[in-house]
C-alpha positions as CSV (number, residue, x, y, z in Angstrom):
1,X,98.0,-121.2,48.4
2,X,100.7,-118.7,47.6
3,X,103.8,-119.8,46.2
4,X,106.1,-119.0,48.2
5,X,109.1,-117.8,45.6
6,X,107.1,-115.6,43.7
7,X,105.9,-113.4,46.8
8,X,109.5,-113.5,48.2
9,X,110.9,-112.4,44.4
10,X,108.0,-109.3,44.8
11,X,108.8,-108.3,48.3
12,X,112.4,-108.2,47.9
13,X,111.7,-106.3,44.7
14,X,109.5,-103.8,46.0
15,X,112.1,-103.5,48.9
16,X,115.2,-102.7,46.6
17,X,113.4,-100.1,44.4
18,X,112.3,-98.3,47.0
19,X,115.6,-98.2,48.3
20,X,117.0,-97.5,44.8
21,X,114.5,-94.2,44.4
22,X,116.1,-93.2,48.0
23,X,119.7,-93.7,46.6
24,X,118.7,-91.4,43.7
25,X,117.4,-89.0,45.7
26,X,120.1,-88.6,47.6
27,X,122.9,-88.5,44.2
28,X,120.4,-85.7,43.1
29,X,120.5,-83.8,46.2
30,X,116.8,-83.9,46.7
31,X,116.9,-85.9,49.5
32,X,117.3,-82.9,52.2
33,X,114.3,-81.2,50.8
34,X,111.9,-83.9,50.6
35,X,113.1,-85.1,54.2
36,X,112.5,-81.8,56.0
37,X,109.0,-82.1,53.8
38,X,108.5,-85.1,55.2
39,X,109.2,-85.4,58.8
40,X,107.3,-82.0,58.8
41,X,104.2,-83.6,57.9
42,X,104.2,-85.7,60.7
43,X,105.1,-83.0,63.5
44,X,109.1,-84.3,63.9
45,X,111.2,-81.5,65.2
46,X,115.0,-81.8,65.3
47,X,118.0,-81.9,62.6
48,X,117.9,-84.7,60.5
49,X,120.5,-84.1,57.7
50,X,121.1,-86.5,54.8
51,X,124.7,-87.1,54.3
52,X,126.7,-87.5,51.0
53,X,126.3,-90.0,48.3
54,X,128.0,-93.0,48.2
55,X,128.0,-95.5,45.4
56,X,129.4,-98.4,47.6
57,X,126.7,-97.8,50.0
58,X,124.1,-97.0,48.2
59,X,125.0,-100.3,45.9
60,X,125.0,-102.2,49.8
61,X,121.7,-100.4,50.9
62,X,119.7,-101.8,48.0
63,X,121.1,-105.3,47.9
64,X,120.4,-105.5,51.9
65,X,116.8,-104.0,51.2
66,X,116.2,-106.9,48.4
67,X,117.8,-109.9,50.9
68,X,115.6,-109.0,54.0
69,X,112.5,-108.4,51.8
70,X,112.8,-111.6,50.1
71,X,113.6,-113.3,53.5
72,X,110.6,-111.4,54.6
73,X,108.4,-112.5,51.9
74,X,109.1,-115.7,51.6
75,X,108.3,-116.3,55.9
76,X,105.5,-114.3,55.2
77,X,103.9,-116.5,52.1
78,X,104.8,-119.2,54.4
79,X,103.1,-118.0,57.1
80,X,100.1,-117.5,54.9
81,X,100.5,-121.1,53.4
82,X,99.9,-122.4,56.6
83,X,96.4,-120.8,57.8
């Protein structure tokens, strides 16, 4: 048995820092580069272009990312739970 806050606390987490690293990226203006990279290496065609920084959003973006992965995580543990 999993408990159930700890796993939700981890996927939220994980979610949010990941989403954190993108916000950076995309202050530092590396974000274009490694998307073009990116969507290269999996045959994508087309313009994708990453737009300007914006603390507000960016601040929104990873608070979102660590609410639906702790939501996600917690279902998930409970899912588990219950095999």
């Amino acid at each position: 048995m999993v408990n159930k806050g700890r796993v939700a606390l981890f996927f939220g987490t994980v979610a949010a820092l990941c989403h954190a690293v993108w916000s950076v990226l995309v202050a530092g203006g590396w974000a274009q580069g490694w998307m073009d990279w990116a969507m290269a290496k999996h045959f994508v065609t087309g313009t994708y272009v990453v737009g300007a920084f914006d603390l507000g959003g960016a601040v929104f973006l990873v608070a979102m990312a660590f609410v639906i992965g702790l939501v996600d995580g917690f279902i998930l543990a409970a899912l588990w739970n219950a095999i």
